[in-house]
N, CA, C and O atoms as a Maestro MAE file, in Angstrom:
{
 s_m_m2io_version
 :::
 2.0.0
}

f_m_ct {
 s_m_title
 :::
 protein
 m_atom[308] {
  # First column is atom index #
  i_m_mmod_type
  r_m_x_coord
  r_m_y_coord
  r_m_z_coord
  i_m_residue_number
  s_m_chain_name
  s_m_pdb_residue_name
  s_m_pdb_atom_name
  i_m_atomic_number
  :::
  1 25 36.617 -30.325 8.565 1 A "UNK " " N  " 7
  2 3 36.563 -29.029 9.215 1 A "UNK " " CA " 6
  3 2 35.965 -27.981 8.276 1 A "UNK " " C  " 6
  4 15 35.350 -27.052 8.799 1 A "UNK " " O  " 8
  5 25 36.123 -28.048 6.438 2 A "UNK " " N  " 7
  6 3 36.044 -26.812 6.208 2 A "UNK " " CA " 6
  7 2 34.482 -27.020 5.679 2 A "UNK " " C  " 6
  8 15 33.840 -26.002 5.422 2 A "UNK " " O  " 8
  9 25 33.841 -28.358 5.509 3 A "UNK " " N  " 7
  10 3 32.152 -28.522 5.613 3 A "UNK " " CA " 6
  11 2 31.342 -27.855 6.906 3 A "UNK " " C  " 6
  12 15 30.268 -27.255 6.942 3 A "UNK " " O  " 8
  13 25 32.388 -28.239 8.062 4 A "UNK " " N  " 7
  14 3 31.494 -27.358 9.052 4 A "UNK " " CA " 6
  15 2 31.599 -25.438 8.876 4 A "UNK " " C  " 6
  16 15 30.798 -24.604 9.298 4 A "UNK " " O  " 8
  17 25 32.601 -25.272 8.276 5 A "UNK " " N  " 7
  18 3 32.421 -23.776 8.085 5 A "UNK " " CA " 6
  19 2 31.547 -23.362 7.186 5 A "UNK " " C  " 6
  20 15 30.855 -22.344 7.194 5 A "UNK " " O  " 8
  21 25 31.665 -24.751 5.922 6 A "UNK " " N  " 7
  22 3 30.070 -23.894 4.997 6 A "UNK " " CA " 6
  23 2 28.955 -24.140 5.472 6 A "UNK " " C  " 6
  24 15 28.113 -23.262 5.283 6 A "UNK " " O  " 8
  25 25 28.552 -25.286 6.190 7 A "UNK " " N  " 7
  26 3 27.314 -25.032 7.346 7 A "UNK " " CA " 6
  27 2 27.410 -23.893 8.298 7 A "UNK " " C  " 6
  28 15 26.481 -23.089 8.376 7 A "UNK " " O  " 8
  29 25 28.172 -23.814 8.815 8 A "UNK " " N  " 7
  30 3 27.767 -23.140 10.235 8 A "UNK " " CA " 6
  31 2 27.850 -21.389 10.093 8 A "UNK " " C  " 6
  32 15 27.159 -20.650 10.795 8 A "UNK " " O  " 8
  33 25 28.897 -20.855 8.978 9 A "UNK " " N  " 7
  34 3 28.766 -19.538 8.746 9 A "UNK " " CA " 6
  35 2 27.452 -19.181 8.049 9 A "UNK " " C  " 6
  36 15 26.806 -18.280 8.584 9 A "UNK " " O  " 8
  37 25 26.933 -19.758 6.907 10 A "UNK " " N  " 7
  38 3 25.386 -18.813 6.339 10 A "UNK " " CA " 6
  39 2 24.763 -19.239 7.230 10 A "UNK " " C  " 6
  40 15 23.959 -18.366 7.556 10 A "UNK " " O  " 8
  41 25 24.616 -20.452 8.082 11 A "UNK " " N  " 7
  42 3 23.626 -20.230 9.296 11 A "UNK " " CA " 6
  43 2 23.698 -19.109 10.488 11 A "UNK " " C  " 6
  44 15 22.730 -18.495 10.937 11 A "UNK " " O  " 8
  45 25 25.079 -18.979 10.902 12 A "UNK " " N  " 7
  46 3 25.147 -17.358 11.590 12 A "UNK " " CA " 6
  47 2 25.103 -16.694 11.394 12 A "UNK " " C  " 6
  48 15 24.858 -15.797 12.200 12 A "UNK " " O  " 8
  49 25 25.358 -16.437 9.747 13 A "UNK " " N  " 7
  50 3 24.999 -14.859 9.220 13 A "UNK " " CA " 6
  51 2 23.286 -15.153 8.874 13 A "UNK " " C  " 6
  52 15 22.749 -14.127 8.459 13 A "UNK " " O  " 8
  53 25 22.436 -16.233 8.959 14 A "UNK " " N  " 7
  54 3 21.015 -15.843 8.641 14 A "UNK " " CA " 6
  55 2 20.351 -15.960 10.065 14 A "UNK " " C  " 6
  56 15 19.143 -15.724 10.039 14 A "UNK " " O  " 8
  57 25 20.955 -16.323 11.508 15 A "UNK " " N  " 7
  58 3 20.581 -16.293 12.459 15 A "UNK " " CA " 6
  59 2 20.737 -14.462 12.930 15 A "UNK " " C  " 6
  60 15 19.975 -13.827 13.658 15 A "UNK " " O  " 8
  61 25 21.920 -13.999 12.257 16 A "UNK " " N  " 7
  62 3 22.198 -12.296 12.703 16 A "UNK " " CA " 6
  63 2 21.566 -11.626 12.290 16 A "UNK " " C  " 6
  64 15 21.561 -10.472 12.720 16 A "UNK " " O  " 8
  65 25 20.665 -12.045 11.182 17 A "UNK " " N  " 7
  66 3 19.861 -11.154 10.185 17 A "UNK " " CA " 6
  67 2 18.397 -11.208 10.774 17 A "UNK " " C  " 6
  68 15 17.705 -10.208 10.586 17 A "UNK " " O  " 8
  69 25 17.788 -12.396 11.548 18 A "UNK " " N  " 7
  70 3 16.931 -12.564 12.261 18 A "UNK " " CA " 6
  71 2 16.793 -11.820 13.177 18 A "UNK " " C  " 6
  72 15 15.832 -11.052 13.217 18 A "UNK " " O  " 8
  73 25 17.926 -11.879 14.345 19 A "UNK " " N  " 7
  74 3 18.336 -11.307 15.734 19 A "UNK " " CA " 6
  75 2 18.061 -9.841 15.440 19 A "UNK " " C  " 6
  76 15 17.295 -9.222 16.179 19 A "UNK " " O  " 8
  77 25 18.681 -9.213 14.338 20 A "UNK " " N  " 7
  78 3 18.519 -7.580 14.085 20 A "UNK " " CA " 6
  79 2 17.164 -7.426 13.729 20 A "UNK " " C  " 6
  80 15 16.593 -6.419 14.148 20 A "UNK " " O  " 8
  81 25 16.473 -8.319 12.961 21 A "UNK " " N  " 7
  82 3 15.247 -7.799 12.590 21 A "UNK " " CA " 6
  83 2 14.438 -7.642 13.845 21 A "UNK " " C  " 6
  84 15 13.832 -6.580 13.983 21 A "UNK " " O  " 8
  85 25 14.345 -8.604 14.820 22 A "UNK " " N  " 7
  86 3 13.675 -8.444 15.932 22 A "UNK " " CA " 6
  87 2 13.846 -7.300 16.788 22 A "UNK " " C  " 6
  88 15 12.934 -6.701 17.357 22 A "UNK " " O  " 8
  89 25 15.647 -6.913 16.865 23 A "UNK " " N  " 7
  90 3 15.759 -5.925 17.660 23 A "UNK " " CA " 6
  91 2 15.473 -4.354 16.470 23 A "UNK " " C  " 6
  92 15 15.278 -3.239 16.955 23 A "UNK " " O  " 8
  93 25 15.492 -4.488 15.645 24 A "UNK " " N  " 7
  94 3 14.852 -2.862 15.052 24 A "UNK " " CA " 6
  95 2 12.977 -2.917 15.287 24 A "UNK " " C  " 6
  96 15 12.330 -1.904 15.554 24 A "UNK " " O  " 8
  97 25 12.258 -4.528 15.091 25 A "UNK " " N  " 7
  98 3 10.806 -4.397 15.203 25 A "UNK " " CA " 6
  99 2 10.665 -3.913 16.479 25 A "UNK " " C  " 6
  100 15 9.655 -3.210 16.460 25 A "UNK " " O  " 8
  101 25 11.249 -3.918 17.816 26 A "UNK " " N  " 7
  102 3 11.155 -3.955 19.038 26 A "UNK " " CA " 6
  103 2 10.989 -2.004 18.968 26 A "UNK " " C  " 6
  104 15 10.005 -1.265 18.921 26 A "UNK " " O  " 8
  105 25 12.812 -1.693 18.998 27 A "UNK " " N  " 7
  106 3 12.737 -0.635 18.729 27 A "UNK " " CA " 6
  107 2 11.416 0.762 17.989 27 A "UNK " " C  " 6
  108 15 11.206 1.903 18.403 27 A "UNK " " O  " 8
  109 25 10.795 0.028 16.836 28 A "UNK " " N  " 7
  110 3 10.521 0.282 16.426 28 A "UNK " " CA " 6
  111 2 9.109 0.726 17.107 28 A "UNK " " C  " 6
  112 15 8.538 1.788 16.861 28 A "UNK " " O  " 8
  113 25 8.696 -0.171 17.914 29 A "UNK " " N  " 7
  114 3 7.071 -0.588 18.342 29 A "UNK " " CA " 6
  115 2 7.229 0.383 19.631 29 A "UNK " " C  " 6
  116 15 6.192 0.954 19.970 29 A "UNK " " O  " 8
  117 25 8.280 0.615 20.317 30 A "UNK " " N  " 7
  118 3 8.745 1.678 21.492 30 A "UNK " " CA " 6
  119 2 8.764 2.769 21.068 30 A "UNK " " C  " 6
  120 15 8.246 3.653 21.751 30 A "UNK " " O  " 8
  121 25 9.295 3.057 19.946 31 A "UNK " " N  " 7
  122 3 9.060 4.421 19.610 31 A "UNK " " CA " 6
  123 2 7.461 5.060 19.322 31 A "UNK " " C  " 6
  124 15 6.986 6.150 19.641 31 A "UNK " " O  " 8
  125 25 6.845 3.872 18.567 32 A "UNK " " N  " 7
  126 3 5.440 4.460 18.034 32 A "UNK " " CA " 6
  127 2 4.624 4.614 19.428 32 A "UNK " " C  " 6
  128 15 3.786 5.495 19.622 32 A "UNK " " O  " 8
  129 25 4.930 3.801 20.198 33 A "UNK " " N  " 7
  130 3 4.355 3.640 21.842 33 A "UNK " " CA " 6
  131 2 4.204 5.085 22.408 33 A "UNK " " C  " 6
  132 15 3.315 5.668 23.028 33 A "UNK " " O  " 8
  133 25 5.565 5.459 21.892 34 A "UNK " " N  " 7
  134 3 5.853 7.011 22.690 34 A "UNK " " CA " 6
  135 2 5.147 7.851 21.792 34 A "UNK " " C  " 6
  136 15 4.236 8.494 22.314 34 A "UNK " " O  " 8
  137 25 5.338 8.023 20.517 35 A "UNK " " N  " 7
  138 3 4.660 9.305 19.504 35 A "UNK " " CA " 6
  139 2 3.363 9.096 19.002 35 A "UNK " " C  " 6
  140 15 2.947 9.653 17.986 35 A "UNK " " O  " 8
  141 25 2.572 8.137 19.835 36 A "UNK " " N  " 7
  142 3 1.330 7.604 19.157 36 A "UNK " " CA " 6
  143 2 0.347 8.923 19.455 36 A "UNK " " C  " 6
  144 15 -0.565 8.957 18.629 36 A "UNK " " O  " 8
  145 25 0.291 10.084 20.479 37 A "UNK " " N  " 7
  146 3 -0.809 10.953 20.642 37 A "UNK " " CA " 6
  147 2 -0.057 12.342 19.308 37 A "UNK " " C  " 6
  148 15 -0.459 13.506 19.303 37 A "UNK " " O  " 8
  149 25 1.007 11.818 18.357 38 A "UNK " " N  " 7
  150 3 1.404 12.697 17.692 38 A "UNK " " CA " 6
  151 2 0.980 12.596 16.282 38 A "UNK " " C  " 6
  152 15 0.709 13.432 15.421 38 A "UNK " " O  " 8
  153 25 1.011 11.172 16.321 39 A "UNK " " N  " 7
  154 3 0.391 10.369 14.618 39 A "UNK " " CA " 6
  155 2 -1.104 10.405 14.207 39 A "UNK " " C  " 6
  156 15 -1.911 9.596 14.664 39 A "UNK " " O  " 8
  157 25 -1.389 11.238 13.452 40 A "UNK " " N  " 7
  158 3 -2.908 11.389 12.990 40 A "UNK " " CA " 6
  159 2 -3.459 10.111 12.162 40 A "UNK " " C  " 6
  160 15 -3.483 9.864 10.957 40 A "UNK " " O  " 8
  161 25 -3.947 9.308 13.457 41 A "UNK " " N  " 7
  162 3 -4.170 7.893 12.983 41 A "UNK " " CA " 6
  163 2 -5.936 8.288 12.065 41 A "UNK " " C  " 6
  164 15 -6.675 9.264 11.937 41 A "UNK " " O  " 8
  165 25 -5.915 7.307 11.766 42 A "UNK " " N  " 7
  166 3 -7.558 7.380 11.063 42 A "UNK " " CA " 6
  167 2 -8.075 6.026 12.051 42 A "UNK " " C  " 6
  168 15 -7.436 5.102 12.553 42 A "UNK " " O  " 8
  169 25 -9.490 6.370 12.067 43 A "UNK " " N  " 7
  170 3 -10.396 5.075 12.780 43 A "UNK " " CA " 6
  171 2 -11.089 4.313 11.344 43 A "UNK " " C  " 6
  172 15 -12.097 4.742 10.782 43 A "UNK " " O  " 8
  173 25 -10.224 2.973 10.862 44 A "UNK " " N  " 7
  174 3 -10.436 2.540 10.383 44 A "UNK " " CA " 6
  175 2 -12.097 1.725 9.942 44 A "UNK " " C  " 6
  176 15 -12.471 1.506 8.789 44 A "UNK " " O  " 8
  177 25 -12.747 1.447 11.008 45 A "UNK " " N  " 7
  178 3 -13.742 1.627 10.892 45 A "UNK " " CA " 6
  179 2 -15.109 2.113 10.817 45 A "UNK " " C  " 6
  180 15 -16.171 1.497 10.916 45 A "UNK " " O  " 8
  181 25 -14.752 3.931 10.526 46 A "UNK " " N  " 7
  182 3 -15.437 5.205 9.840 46 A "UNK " " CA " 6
  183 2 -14.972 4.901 8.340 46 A "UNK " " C  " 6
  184 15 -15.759 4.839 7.395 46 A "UNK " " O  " 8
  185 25 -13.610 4.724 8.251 47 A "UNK " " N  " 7
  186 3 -13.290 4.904 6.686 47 A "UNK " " CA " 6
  187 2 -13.378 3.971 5.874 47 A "UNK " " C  " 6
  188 15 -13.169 4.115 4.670 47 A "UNK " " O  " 8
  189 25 -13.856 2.357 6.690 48 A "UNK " " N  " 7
  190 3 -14.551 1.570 5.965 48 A "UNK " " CA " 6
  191 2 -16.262 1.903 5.637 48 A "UNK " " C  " 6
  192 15 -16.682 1.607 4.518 48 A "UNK " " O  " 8
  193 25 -16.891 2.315 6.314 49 A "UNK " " N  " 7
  194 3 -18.484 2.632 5.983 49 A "UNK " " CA " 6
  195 2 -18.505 3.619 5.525 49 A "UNK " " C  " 6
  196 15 -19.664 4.033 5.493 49 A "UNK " " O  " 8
  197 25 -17.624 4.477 5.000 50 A "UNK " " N  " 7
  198 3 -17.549 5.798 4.410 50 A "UNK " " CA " 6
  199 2 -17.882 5.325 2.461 50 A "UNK " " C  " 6
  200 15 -17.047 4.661 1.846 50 A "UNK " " O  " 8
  201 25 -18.952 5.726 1.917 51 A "UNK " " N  " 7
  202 3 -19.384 4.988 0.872 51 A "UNK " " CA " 6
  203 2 -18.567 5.848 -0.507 51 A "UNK " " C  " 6
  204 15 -18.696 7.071 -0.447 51 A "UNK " " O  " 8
  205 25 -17.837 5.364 -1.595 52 A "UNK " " N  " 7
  206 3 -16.919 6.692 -2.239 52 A "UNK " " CA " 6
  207 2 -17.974 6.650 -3.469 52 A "UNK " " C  " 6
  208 15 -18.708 5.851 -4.050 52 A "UNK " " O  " 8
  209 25 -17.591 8.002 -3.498 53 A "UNK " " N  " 7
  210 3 -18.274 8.690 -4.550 53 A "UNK " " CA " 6
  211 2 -17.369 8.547 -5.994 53 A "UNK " " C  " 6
  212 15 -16.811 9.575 -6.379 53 A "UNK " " O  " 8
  213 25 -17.216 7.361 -6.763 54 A "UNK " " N  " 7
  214 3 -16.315 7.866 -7.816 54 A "UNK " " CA " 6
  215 2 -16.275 8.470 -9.015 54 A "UNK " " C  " 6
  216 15 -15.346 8.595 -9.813 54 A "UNK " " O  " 8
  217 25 -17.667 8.918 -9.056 55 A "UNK " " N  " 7
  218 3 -18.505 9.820 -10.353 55 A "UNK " " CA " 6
  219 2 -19.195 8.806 -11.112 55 A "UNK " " C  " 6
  220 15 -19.901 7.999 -10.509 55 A "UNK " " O  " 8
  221 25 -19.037 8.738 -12.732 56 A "UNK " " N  " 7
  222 3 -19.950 8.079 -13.606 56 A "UNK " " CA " 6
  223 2 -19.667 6.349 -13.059 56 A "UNK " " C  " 6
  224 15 -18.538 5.917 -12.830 56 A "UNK " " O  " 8
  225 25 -20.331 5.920 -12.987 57 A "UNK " " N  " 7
  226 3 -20.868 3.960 -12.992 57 A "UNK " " CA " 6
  227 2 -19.598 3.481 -14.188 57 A "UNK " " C  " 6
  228 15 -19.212 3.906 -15.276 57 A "UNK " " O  " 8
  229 25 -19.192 2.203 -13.140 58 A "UNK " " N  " 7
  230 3 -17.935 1.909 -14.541 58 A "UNK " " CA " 6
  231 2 -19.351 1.187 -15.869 58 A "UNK " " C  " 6
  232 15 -20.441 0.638 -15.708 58 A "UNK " " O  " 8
  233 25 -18.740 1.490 -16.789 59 A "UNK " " N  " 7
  234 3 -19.397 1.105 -18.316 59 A "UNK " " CA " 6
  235 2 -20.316 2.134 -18.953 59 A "UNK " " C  " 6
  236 15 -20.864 1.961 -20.042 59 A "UNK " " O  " 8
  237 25 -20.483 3.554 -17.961 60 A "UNK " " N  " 7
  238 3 -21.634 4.245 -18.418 60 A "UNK " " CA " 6
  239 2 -21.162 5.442 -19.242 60 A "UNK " " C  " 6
  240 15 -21.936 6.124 -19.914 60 A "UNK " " O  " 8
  241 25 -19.617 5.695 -19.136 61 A "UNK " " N  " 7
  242 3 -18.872 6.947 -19.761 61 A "UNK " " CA " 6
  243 2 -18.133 6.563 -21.400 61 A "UNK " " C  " 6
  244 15 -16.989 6.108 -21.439 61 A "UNK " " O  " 8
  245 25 -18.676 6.730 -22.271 62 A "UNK " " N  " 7
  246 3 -17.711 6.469 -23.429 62 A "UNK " " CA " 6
  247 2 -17.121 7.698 -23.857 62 A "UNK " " C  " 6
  248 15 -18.007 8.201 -24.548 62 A "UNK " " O  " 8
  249 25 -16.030 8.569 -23.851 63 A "UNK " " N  " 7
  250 3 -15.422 9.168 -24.643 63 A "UNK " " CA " 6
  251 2 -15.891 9.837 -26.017 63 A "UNK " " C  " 6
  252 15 -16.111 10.974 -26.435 63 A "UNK " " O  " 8
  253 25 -15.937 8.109 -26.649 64 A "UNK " " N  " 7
  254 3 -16.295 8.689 -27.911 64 A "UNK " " CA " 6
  255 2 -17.736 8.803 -28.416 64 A "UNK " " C  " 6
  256 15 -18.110 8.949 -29.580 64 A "UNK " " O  " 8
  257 25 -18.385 8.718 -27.424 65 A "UNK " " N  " 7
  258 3 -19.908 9.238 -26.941 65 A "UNK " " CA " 6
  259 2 -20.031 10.492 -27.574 65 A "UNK " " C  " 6
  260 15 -20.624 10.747 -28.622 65 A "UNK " " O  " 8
  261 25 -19.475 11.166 -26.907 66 A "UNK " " N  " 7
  262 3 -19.300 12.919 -26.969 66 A "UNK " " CA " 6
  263 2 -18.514 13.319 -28.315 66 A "UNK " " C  " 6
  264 15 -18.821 14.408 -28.801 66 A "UNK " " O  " 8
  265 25 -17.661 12.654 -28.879 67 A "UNK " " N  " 7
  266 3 -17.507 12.901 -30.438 67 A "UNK " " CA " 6
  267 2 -18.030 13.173 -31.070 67 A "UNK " " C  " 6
  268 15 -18.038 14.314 -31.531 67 A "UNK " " O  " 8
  269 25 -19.186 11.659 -31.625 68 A "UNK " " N  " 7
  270 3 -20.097 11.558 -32.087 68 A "UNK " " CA " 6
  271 2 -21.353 12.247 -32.469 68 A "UNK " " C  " 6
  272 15 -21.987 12.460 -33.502 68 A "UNK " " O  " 8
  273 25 -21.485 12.613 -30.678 69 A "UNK " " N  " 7
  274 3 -22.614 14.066 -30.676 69 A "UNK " " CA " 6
  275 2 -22.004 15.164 -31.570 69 A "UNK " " C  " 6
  276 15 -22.861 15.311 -32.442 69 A "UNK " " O  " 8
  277 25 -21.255 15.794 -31.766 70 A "UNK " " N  " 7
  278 3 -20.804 16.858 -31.786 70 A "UNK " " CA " 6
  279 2 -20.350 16.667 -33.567 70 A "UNK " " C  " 6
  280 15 -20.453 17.578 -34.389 70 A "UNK " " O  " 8
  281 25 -19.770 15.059 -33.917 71 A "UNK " " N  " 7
  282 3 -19.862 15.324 -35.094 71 A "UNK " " CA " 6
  283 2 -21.355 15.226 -36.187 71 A "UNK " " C  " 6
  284 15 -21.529 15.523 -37.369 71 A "UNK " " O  " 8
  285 25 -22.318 14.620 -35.035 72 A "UNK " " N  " 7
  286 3 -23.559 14.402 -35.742 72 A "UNK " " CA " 6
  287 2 -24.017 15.894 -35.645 72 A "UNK " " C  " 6
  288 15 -23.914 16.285 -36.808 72 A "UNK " " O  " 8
  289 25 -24.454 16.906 -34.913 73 A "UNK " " N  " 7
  290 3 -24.611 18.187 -34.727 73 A "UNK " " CA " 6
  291 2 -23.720 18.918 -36.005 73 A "UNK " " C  " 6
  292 15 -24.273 19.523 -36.923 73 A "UNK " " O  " 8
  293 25 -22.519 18.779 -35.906 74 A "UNK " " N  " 7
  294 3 -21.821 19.573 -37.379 74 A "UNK " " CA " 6
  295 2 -22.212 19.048 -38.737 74 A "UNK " " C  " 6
  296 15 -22.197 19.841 -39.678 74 A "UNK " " O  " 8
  297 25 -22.529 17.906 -38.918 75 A "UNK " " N  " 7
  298 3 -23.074 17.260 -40.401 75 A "UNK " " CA " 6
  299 2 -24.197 17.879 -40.156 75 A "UNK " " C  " 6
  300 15 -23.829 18.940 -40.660 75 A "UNK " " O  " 8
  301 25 -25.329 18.120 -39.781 76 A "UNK " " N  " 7
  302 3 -26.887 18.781 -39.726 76 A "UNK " " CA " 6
  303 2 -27.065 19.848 -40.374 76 A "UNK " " C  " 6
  304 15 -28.109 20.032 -40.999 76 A "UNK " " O  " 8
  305 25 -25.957 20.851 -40.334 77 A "UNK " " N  " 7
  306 3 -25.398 21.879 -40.568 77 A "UNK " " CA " 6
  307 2 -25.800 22.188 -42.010 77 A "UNK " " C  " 6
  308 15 -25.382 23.205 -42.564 77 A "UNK " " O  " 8
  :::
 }
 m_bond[307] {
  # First column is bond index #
  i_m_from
  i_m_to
  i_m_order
  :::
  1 1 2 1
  2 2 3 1
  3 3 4 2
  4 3 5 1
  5 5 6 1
  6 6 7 1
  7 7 8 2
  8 7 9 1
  9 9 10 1
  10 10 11 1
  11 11 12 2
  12 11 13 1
  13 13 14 1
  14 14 15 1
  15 15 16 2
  16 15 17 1
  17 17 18 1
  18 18 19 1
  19 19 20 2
  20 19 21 1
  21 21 22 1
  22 22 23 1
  23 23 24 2
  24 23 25 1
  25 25 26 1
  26 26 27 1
  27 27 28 2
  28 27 29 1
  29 29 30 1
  30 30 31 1
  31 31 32 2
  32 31 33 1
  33 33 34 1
  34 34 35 1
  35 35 36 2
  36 35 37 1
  37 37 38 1
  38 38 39 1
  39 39 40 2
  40 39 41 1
  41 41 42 1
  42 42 43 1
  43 43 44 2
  44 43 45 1
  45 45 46 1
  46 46 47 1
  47 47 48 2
  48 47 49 1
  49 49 50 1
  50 50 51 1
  51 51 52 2
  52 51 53 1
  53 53 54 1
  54 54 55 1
  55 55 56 2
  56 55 57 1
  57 57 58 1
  58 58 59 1
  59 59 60 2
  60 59 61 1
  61 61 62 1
  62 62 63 1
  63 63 64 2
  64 63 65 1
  65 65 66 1
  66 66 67 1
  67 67 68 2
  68 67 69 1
  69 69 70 1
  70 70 71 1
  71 71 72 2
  72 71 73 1
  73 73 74 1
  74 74 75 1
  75 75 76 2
  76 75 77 1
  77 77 78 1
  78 78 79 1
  79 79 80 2
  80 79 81 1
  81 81 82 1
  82 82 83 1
  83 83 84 2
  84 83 85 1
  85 85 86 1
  86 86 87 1
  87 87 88 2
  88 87 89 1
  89 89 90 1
  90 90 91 1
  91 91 92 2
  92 91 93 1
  93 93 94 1
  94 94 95 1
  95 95 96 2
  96 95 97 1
  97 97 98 1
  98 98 99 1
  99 99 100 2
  100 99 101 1
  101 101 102 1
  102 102 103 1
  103 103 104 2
  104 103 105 1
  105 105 106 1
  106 106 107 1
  107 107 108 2
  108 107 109 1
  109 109 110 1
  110 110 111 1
  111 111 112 2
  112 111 113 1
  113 113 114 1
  114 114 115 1
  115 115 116 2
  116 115 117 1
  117 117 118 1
  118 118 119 1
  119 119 120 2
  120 119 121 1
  121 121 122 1
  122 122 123 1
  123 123 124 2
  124 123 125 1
  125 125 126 1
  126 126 127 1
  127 127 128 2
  128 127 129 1
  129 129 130 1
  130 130 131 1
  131 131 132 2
  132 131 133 1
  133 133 134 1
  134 134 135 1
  135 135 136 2
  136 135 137 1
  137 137 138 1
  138 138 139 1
  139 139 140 2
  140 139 141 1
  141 141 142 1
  142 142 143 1
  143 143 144 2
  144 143 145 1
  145 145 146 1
  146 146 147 1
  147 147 148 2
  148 147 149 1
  149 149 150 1
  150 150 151 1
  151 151 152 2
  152 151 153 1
  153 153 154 1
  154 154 155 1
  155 155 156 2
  156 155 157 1
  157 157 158 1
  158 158 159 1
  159 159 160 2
  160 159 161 1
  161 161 162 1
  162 162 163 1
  163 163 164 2
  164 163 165 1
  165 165 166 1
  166 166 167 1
  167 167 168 2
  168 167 169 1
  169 169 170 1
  170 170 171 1
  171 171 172 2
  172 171 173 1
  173 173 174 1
  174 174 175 1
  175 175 176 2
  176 175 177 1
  177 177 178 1
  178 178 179 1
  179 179 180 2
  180 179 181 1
  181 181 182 1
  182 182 183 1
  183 183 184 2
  184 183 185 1
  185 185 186 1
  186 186 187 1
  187 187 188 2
  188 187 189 1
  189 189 190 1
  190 190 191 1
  191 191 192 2
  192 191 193 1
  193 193 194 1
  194 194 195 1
  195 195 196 2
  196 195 197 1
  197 197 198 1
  198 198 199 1
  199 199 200 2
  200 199 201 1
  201 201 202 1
  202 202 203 1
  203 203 204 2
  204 203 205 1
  205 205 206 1
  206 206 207 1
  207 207 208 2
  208 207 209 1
  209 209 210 1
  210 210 211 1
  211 211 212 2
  212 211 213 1
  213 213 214 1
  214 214 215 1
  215 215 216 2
  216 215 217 1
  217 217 218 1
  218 218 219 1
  219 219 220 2
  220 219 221 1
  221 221 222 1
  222 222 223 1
  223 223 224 2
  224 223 225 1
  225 225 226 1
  226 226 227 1
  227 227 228 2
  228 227 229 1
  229 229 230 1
  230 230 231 1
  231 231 232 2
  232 231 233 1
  233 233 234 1
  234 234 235 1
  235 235 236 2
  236 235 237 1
  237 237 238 1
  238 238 239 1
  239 239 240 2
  240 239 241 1
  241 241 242 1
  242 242 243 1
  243 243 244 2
  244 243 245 1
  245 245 246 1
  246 246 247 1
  247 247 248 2
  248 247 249 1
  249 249 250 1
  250 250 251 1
  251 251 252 2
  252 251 253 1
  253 253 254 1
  254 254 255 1
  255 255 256 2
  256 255 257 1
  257 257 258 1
  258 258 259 1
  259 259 260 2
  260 259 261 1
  261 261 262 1
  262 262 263 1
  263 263 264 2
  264 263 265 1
  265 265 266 1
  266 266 267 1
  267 267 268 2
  268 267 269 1
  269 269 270 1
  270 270 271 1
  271 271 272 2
  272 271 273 1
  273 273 274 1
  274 274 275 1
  275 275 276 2
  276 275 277 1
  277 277 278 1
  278 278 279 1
  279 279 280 2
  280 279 281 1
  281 281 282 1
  282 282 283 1
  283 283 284 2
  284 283 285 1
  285 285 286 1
  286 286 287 1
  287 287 288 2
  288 287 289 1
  289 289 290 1
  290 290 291 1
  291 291 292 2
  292 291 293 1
  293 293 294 1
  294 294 295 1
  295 295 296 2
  296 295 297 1
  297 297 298 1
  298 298 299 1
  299 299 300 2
  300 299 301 1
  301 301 302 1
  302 302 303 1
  303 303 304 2
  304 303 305 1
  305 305 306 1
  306 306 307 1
  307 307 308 2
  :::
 }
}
């Protein structure tokens, strides 16, 4: 008897955990149903062909680029 209780209870408590998930996704998909002309969706496929601008080319910015200048300019001196 007490093998069938360690089978059969974590299987009902992971069958209850299932059952709720379905009923909050449900819930969940009814609500957005209703507030969907409220949610400032984006049209995903504008904001994929939208090309980004992220400034300098990766490998073209060194930092210590601009050091350099500035300490070669002060030695000239």
């Amino acid at each position: 008897m007490s093998t069938w209780l360690w089978i059969a209870l974590p299987l009902l408590f992971v069958v209850g955990l299932f059952v709720g998930a379905l009923k909050d996704t449900k819930q969940i998909e009814k609500s957005v149903k209703k507030n969907r002309d409220k949610m400032n969706l984006k049209d995903w496929d504008t904001e994929e062909s939208k090309k980004d601008d992220w400034g300098v080319p990766p490998g073209s910015y060194h930092p210590n680029d601009e050091n350099k200048k500035k300490e070669d300019d002060t030695s000239k001196d």
